[in-house]
TORFI-949663 format. One record per residue (C-alpha): residue number from 1; residue in three letters; z, x negated, y negated. Coordinates in steps of 0.2 Angstrom, whole numbers. Layout:
BEGIN
NUM_ALA_Z_X_Y
...
This chain:
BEGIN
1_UNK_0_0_0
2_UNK_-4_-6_-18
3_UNK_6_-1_-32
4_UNK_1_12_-43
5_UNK_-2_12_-60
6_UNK_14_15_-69
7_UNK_19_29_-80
8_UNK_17_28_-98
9_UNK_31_35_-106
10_UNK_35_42_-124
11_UNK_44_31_-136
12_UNK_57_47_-135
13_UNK_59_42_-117
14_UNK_60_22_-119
15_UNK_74_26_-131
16_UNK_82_36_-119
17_UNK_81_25_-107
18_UNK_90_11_-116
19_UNK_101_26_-124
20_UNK_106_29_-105
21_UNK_105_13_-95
22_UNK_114_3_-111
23_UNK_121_9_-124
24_UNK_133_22_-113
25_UNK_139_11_-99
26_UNK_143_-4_-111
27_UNK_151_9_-120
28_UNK_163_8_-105
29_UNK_168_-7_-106
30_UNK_172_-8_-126
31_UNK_191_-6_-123
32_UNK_192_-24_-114
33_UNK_183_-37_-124
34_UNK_197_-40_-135
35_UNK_207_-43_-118
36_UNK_217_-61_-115
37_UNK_209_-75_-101
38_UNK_219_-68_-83
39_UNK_222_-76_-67
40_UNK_207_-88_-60
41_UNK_202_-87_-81
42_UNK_215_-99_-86
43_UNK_213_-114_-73
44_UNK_195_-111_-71
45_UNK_188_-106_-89
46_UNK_202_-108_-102
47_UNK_207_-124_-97
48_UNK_194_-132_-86
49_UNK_187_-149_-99
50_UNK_171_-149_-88
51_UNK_162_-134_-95
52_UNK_150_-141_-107
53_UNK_132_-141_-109
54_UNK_131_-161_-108
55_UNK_137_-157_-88
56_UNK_120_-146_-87
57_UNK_115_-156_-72
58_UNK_131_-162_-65
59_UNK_136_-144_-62
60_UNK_122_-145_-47
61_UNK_127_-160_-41
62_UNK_147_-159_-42
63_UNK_156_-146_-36
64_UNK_173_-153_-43
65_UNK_168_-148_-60
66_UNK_169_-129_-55
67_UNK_191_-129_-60
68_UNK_202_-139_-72
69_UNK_209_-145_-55
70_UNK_195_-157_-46
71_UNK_201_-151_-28
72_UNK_196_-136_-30
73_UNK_176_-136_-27
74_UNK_166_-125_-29
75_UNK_145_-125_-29
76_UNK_143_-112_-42
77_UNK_131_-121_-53
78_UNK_122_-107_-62
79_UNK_138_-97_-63
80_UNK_144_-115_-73
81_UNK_128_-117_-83
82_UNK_132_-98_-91
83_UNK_151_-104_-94
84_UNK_144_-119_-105
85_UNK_132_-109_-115
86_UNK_147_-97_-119
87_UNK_157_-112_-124
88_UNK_142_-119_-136
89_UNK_143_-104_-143
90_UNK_159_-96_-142
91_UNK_171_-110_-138
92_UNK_186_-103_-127
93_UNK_185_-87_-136
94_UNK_186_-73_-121
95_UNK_176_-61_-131
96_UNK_161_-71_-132
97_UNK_165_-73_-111
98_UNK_166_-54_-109
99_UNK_151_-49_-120
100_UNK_142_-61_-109
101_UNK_148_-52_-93
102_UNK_142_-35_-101
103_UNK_128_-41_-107
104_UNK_124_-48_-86
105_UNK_129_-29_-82
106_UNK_118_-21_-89
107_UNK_102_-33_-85
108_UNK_106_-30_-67
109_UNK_106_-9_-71
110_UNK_89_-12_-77
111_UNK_84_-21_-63
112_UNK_90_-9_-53
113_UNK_84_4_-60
114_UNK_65_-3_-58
115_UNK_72_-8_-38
116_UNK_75_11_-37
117_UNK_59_18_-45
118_UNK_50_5_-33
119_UNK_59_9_-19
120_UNK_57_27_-20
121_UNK_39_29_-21
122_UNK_26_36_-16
123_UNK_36_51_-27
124_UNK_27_55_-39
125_UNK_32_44_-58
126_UNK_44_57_-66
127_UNK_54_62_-53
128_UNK_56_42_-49
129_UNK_60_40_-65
130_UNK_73_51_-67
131_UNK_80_48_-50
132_UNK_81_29_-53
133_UNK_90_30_-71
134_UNK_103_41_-60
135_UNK_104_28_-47
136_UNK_107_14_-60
137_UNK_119_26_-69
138_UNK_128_28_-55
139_UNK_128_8_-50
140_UNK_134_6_-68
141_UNK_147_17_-73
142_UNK_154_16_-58
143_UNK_175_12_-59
144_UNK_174_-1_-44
145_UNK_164_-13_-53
146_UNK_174_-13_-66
147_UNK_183_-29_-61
148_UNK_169_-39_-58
149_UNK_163_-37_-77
150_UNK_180_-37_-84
151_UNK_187_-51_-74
152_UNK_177_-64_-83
153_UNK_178_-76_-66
154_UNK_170_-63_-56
155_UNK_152_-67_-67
156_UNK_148_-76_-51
157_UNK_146_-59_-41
158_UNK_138_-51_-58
159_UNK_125_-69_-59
160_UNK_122_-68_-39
161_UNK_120_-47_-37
162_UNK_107_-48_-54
163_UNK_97_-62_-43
164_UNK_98_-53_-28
165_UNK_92_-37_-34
166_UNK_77_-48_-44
167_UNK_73_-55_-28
168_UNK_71_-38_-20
169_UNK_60_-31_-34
170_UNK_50_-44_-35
171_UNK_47_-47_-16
172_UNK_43_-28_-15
173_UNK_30_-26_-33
174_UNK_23_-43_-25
175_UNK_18_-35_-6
176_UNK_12_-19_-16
177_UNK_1_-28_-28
178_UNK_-16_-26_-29
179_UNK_-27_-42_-22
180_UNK_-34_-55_-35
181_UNK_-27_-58_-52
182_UNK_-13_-68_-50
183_UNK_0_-52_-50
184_UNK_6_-55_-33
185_UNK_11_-74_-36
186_UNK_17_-68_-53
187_UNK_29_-56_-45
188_UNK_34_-69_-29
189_UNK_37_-81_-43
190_UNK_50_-69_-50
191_UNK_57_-66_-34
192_UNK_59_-84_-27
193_UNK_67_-87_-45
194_UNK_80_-71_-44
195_UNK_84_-81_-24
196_UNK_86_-96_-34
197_UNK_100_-89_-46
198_UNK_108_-79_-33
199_UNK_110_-95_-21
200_UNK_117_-103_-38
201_UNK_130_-90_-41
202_UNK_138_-87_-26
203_UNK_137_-89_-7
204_UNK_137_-71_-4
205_UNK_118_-71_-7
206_UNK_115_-79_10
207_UNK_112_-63_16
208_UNK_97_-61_6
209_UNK_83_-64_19
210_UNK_88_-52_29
211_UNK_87_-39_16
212_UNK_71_-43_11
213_UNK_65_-42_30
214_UNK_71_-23_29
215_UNK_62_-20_12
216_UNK_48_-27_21
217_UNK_51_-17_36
218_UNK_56_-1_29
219_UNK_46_1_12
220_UNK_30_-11_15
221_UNK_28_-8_32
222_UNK_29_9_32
223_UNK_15_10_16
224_UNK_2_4_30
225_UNK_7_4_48
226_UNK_-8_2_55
227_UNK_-13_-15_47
228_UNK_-18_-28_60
229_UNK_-8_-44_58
230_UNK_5_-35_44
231_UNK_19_-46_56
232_UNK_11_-64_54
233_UNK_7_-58_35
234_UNK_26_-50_33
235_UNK_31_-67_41
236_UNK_21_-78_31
237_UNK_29_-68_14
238_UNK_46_-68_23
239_UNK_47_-90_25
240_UNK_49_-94_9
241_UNK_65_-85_4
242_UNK_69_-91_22
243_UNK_67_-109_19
244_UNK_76_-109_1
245_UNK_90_-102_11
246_UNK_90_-114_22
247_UNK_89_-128_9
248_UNK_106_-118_2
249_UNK_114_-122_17
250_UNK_109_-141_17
251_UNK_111_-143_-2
252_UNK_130_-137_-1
253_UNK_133_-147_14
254_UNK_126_-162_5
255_UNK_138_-159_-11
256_UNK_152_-151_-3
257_UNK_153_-158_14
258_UNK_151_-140_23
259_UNK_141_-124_24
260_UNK_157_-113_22
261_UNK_159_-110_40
262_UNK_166_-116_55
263_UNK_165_-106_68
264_UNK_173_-118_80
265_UNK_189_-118_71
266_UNK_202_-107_78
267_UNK_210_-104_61
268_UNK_199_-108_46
269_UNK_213_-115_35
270_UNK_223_-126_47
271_UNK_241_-120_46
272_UNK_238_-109_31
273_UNK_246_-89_31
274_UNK_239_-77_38
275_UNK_241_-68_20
276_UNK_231_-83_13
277_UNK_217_-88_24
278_UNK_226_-92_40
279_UNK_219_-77_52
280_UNK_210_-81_67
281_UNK_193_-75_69
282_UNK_198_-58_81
283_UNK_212_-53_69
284_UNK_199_-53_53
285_UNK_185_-46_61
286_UNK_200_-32_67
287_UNK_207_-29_48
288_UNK_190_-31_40
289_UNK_186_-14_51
290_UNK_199_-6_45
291_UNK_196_-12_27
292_UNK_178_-7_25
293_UNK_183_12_28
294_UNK_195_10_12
295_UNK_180_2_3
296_UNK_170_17_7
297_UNK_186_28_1
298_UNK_184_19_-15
299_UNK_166_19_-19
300_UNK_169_41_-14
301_UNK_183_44_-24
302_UNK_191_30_-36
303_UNK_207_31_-39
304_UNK_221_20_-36
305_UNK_210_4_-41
306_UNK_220_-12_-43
307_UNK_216_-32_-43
308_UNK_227_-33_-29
309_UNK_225_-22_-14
310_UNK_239_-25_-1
311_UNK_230_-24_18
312_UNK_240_-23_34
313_UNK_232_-38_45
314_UNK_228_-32_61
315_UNK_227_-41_79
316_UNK_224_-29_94
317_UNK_212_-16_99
318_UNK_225_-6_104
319_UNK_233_-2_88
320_UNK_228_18_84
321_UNK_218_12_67
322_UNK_210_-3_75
323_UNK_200_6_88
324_UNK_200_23_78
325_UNK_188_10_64
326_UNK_179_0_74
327_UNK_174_19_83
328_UNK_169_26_65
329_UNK_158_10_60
330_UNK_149_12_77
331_UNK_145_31_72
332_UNK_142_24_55
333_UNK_129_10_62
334_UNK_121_22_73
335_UNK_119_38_60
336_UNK_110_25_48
337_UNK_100_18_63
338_UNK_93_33_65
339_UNK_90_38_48
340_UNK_80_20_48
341_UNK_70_26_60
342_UNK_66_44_54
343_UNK_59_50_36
344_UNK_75_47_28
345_UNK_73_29_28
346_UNK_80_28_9
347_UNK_96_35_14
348_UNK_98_23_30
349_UNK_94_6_19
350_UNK_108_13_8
351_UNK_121_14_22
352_UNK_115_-2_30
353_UNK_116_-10_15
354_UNK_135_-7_15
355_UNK_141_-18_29
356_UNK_126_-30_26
357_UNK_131_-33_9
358_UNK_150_-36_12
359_UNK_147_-47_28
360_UNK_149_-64_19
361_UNK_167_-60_14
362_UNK_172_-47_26
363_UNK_168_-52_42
364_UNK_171_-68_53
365_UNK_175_-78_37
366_UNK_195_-76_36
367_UNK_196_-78_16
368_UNK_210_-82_4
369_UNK_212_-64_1
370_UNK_210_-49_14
371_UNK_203_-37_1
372_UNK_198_-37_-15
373_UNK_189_-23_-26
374_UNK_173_-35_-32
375_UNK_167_-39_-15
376_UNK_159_-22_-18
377_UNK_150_-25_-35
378_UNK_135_-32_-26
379_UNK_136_-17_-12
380_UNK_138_-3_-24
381_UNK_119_-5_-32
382_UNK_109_3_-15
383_UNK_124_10_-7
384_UNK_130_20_-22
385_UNK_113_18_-36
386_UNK_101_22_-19
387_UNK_109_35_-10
388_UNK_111_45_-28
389_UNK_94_40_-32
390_UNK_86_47_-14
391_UNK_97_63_-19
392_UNK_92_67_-32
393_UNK_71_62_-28
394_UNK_72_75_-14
395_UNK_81_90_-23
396_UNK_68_89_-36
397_UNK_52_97_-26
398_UNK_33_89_-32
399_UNK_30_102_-43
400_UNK_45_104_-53
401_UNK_50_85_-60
402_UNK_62_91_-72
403_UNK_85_88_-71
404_UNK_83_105_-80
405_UNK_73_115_-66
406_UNK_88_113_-53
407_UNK_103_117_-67
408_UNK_117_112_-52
409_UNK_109_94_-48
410_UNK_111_92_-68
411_UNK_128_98_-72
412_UNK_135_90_-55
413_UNK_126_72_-60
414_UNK_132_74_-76
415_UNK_151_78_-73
416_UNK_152_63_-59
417_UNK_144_51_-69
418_UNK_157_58_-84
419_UNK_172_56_-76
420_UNK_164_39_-68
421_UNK_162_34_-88
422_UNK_179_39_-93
423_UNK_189_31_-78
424_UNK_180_15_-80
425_UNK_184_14_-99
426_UNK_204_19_-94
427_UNK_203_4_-81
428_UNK_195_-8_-93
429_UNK_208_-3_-105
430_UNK_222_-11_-91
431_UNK_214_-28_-93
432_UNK_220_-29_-114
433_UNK_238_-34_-107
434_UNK_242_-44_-92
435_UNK_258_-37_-89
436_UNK_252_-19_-90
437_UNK_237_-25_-76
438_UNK_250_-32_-66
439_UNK_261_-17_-68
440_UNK_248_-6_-61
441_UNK_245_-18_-46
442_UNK_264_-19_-42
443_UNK_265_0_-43
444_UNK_249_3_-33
445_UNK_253_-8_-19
446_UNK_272_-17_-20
447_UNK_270_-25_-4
448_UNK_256_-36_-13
449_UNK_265_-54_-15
450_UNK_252_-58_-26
451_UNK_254_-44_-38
452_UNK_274_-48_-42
453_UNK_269_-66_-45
454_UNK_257_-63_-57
455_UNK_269_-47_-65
456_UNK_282_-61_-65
457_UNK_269_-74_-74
458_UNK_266_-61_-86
459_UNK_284_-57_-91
460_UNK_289_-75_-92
461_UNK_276_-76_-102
462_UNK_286_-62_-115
463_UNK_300_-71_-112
464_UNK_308_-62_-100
465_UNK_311_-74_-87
466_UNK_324_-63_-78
467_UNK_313_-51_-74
468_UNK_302_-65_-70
469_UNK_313_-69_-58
470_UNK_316_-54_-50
471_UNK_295_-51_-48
472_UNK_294_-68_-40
473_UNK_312_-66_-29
474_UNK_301_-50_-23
475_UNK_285_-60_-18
476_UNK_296_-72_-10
477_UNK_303_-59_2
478_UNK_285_-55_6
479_UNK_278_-69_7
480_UNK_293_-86_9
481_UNK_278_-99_9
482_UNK_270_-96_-5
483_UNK_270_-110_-17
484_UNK_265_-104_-33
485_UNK_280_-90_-32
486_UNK_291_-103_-25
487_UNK_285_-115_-41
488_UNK_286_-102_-53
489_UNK_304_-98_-45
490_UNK_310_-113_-48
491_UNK_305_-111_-68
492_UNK_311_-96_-69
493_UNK_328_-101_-64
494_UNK_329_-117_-76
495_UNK_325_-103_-90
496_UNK_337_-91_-86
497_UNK_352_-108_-82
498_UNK_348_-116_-99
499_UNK_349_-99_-107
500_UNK_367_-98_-102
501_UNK_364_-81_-94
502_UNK_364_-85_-77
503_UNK_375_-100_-68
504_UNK_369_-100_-53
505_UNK_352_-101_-58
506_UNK_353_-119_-58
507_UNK_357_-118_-40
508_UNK_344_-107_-35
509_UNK_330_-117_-43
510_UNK_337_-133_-35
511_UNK_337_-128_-19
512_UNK_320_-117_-24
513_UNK_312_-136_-32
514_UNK_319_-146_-16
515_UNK_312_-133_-4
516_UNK_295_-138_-10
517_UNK_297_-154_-13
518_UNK_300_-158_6
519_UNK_286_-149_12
520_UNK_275_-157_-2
521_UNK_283_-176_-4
522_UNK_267_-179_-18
523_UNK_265_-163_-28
524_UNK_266_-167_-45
525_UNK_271_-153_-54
526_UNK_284_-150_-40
527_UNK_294_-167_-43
528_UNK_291_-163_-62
529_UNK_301_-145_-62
530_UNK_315_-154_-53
531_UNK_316_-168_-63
532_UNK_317_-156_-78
533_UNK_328_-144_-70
534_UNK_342_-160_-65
535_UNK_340_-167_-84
536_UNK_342_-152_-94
537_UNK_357_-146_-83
538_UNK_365_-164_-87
539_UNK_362_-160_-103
540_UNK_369_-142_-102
541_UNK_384_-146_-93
542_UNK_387_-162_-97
543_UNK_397_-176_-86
544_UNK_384_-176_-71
545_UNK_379_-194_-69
546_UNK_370_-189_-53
547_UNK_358_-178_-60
548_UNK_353_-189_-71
549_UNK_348_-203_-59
550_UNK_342_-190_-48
551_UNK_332_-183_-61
552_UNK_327_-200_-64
553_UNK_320_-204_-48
554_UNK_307_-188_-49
555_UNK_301_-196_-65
556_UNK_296_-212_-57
557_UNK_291_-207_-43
558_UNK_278_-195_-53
559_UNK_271_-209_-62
560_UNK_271_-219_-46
561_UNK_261_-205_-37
562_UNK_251_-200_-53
563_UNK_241_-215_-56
564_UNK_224_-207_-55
565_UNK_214_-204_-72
566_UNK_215_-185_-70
567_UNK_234_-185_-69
568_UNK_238_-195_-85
569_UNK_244_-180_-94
570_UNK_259_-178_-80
571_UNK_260_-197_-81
572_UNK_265_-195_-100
573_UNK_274_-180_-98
574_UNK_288_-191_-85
575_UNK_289_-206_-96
576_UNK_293_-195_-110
577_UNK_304_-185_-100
578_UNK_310_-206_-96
579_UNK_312_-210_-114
580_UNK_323_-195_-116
581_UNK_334_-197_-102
582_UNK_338_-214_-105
583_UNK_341_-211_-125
584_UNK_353_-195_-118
585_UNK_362_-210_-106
586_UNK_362_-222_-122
587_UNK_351_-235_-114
588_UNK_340_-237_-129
589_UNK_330_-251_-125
590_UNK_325_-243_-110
591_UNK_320_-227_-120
592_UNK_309_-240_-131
593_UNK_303_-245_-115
594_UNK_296_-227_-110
595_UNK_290_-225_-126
596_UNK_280_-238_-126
597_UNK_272_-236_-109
598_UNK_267_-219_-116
599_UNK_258_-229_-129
600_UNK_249_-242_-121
601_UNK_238_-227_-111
602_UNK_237_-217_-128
603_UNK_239_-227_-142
604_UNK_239_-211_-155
605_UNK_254_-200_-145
606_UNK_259_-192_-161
607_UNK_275_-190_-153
608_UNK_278_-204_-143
609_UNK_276_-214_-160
610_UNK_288_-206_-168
611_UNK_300_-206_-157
612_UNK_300_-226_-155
613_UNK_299_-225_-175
614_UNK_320_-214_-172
615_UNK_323_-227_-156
616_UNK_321_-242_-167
617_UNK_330_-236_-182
618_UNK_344_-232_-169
619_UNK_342_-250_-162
620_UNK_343_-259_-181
621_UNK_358_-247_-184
622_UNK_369_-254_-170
623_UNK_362_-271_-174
624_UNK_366_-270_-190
625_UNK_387_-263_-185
C-alpha cells in the first residue's frame, strides 16, 4: 500500500489542532514549573559539574559523567546533551529544565498524533483526523505521565518514547511511500534517526525492533498480502534498526563494561535487598505479574498516583495473587492474539503493546525499584492514545465524520479527557513542595521505605529534624539496611543532640554512624557524620577527651581514604573540621598545621585563610605573654 495523499486542512483546523494537542495539555502542567529540583534532580542535575556543552562528546563516550558521583554510570548521552543545552541557557534554574520537559511532551503528542492517523488508515482523512487528535489527547493529558514530565530526571523516558514513536512513523510513512523520489529514504532517514535518540536516551528502547516488525506485520503487511517476496523485502527494511540495536548493545558494553544484563547471575545485585535490586529472577518475573495488573488499574482509573508505589515481592506460584496474575495475563496475551489475527488488529497492537513496552524494566531485570509510575510513559502512547483512537475511528461510520454526529462519543471523550486535564494539573501541583510530594507518598503507601526518607529529607530540610527523625526511624523499621535512612539518621540525631532537645540523640546517631561505618570501613561521608557527631558533642558537653581523639581519628582517616581528585571537597571539609578540633584542644600550632594543608590544595580558601589569619594572632598573643 502507498500512502495517500493527505488531507488539506483549513487554517481553522491547523489552529485547532495546536489549540488542542498544545496549548491545553501544557496547560496541565503550568502549576509545576515554578517547582524546586527533587530526588535524582539534585545529585544528577543540580549538582552534577559535568553538564556542560564543552562535554558534548564526552557524554557518548563516558558514562561517569551521567551524576555528580562518577560511580554511578549511566549511558544516557542524548538525555545529557539536552541537560547541557538547558544549562547554556538556563543555568541550574529548574524552570528552564521543566519547560524543556514540556516542551519534549508535547513533540511526542504530535508525533503521536501523526503515528495514530497513519496507523489507522485506510479510514478515510477526517475521521483519522479526529480519532488521532483523541488518541494523542488521551496520551497527553493523561495523569500517569505526569511524573515523567514533571520529574525533570525522568526526560530520559520523555527523549527515548519521542524517538521511539519517530522511529515507528517514519518506518511505517517509509513502507507506504510511493516508489521514486527519494520520499522513502527521506522517511527511513527520519526513522533510523528517531532509533538513534531513543537508544541515546534510555535502554528501554531496545525493544524497538520488535515493534517495528509488528508495524510491519500488522499495518504493512496487511496493506498488500499477496506481494511475492514482501518477507525478504520486510526483512531487508527490518536489518537496519536491527543492526543499530545491535551496535547499542556493543557500544554500552564498550563504555560501560555490560549490556545491562546478566542472565547467569542468580541475583543481579550481589548481596543487595530484595527492596533494592536483590530479587532473584523467579521472584521478579512473579511480582512483575502481579504489578502489571496495578499498572493497567492505573492507566483505567488514576487515582491514588504517588512517586513511590509500595509492591509486595512475591516468590511462589502458590500464593492466591501469583497464580490468579500470571492466569489473567495469559487471558490477556491470548484476547490480543486473537484480535492480531482478526480485523481488530488496531485494538490488539494496543494491548500487545502493554507488556511489550514495559518488558525492559518489568520483567527478568530485578531493578532498584519494584514499581514506579514512569515506566508507563512510553506504554501509555498506543496502549492508551491507540486504543482511544481505534474507538473512536470505528464509532464514527464512513459517512458521518463528524464528533458532533454521535453526541455520546463527544460528551463522553470530552468529560474523560476533562477530568484527565484537571487531575493532571492537581498532581503537578504536588511537585511545588517536596514535603507535600512526600506527604502524599507516605500517605498513599506508608509501607514505602523510600517515601519516609525522602518525607524525612524534606522536613529536615524546614528544619524540623525531629520529625525527620521520626520519618527515617519509620523507613528503618521497614527497611534496617538501607543506608541513605541510616545516613540521614545519624544527621538527624546530631541536629536534634546539639539542639539540646534530645539527650540521647547523641547515642542513637553514634551507634546509627558506627553501624555504617563497620559495614562500610571507606565511605566517606559516613566517617565524616561521626567525626562531626563526636566533635560537636565534645564541644556540647564538654570534658570528653575521648571523643575528641575519636573524632580525630575519622578525620584522618577521611583524608587518608579521600586522596582522589573527585573527593577533595571532603578532604577539605576533615582538615577543617582538623584545624577546629585542635584549636578547641588548644593545640594551636597543629590548627596552623590543618589550615595550612587546606591551603596548599586551594590556595584562595576564603575561610581557611582567615582562620590562619585568627590562629596566628592567637600564636603572637601567647608569644608576646
Amino acid at each position: 500500500m502507498t500512502e495517500t495523499r493527505p488531507t488539506r486542512r483549513s487554517p481553522g483546523a491547523v489552529l485547532l489542532l495546536v489549540l488542542l494537542l498544545g496549548v491545553v495539555p501544557a496547560a496541565a502542567y503550568v502549576p509545576a514549573l515554578a517547582a524546586p529540583f527533587h530526588y535524582d534532580d539534585l545529585h544528577s542535575i543540580q549538582r552534577n559539574p559535568h553538564l556542560k556543552l564543552h562535554n558534548a562528546l564526552n557524554f557518548f563516550r563516558d558514562p561517569g559523567l551521567f551524576d555528580e558521583n562518577p560511580a554511578t554510570r549511566m549511558y544516557r548521552p542524548v538525555l545529557l546533551l539536552t541537560y547541557a543545552v538547558d544549562d547554556f541557557f538556563w543555568g541550574r534554574n529548574p524552570l528552564g529544565f521543566r519547560i524543556t520537559n514540556v516542551l519534549v511532551h508535547l513533540l511526542a503528542g504530535a508525533v503521536l498524533f501523526a503515528l495514530l492517523a497513519a496507523l489507522l488508515a485506510p479510514r478515510p482523512g477526517p475521521i483519522r483526523f479526529r480519532a488521532a487528535v483523541i488518541g494523542a489527547l488521551a496520551f497527553l493529558l493523561h495523569p500517569l505521565a505526569t511524573e515523567s514530565v514533571t520529574y525533570v530526571s525522568c526526560r530520559s523516558n520523555q527523549l527515548a518514547t519521542l524517538g521511539y514513536l519517530a522511529a515507528l512513523l517514519g518506518y511505517l510513512r517509509a513502507r507506504r511511500a510511493p516508489p521514486g523520489a527519494g520520499v522513502a529514504a527521506g522517511w527511513l532517514a527520519f526513522a533510523l534517526f528517531g532509533a538513534l535518540v531513543a537508544f541515546g536516551s534510555k535502554a528501554i528502547a531496545i525493544t524497538l525492533p520488535v515493534a517495528l516488525g509488528l508495524v510491519e506485520l500488522l499495518a504493512v503487511r496487511r496493506a498488500a498480502p499477496g506481494a511475492r517476496g514482501m518477507l525478504l523485502r520486510a526483512g531487508a527494511w527490518l536489518l537496519p534498526f536491527v543492526l543499530l540495536a545491535g551496535g547499542y548493545l556493543l557500544v554500552r558494553q564498550e563504555v560501560m563494561g555490560s549490556t545491562g544484563v546478566n542472565l547467569t547471575a542468580q541475583r543481579f545485585l550481589q548481596g543487595g535487598h530484595e527492596l533494592t535490586g536483590g530479587r532473584s529472577v523467579q521472584s521478579n518475573l512473579l511480582t512483575q505479574a502481579t504489578v502489571f495488573w496495578r499498572y493497567v488499574g492505573l492507566m483505567v482509573w488514576p487515582v491514588r498516583l504517588n512517586v513511590a508505589h509500595h509492591a509486595a515481592l512475591a516468590h511462589s506460584l502458590g500464593e492466591t495473587r501469583v497464580w490468579l496474575s500470571l492466569l489473567g495475563l495469559v487471558g490477556y496475551l491470548g484476547v490480543a492474539l486473537l484480535c492480531l489475527r482478526r480485523r481488530w488488529f488496531r485494538v490488539g497492537l494496543a494491548l500487545v503493546w502493554l507488556p511489550l513496552a514495559l518488558s525492559p524494566t518489568s520483567s527478568i531485570v530485578p531493578l532498584n525499584v519494584v514499581m514506579s509510575e514512569n515506566r508507563l510513559y512510553l506504554p501509555l502512547t498506543l496502549s492508551v492514545g491507540l486504543l482511544a483512537a481505534a474507538g473512536v475511528a470505528a464509532a464514527l461510520p464512513a459517512g458521518r465524520l463528524r464528533l458532533g454526529a454521535r453526541p455520546g462519543l463527544a460528551v463522553a471523550a470530552a468529560v474523560v479527557l476533562g477530568v484527565w486535564g484537571v487531575r493532571a494539573g492537581w498532581r503537578n501541583a504536588d511537585y511545588r513542595d517536596g514535603e507535600r510530594l512526600w506527604a502524599k507518598a507516605v500517605a498513599v503507601a506508608p509501607e514505602n521505605f523510600r517515601a519516609r526518607n525522602h518525607l524525612g529529607n524534606a522536613l529536615a530540610e524546614r528544619g524540623d529534624f525531629r520529625g525527620a527523625r521520626a520519618q527515617y526511624r519509620a523507613a528503618r523499621e521497614i527497611y534496617p539496611e538501607y543506608f541513605d535512612t541510616l545516613l540521614n539518621l545519624g544527621e538527624a540525631n546530631l541536629r536534634v543532640a546539639d539542639a539540646g532537645e534530645d539527650c540521647g540523640a547523641w547515642d542513637e546517631g553514634e551507634q546509627v554512624l558506627r553501624e555504617l561505618v563497620a559495614r562500610e570501613p571507606r565511605h566517606v561521608l559516613a566517617r565524616l557524620k561521626l567525626g562531626r557527631l563526636l566533635f560537636q558533642r565534645a564541644v556540647k558537653l564538654g570534658d570528653r577527651p575521648e571523643d575528641l581523639e575519636a573524632a580525630a581519628v575519622e578525620f584522618r582517616t577521611v583524608i587518608e581514604m579521600a586522596r582522589a581528585p573527585r573527593f577533595q571537597e571532603s578532604r577539605i571539609w576533615a582538615w577543617s573540621r582538623i584545624a577546629a578540633l585542635e584549636e578547641h584542644r588548644g593545640d594551636l600550632a597543629a590548627a596552623v598545621r590543618a589550615c595550612r594543608a587546606i591551603l596548599a590544595e586551594m590556595p584562595y580558601h576564603a575561610e581557611a585563610r582567615a582562620h590562619l589569619a585568627a590562629l596566628r594572632a592567637r600564636l603572637a598573643g601567647r608569644a608576646a605573654i
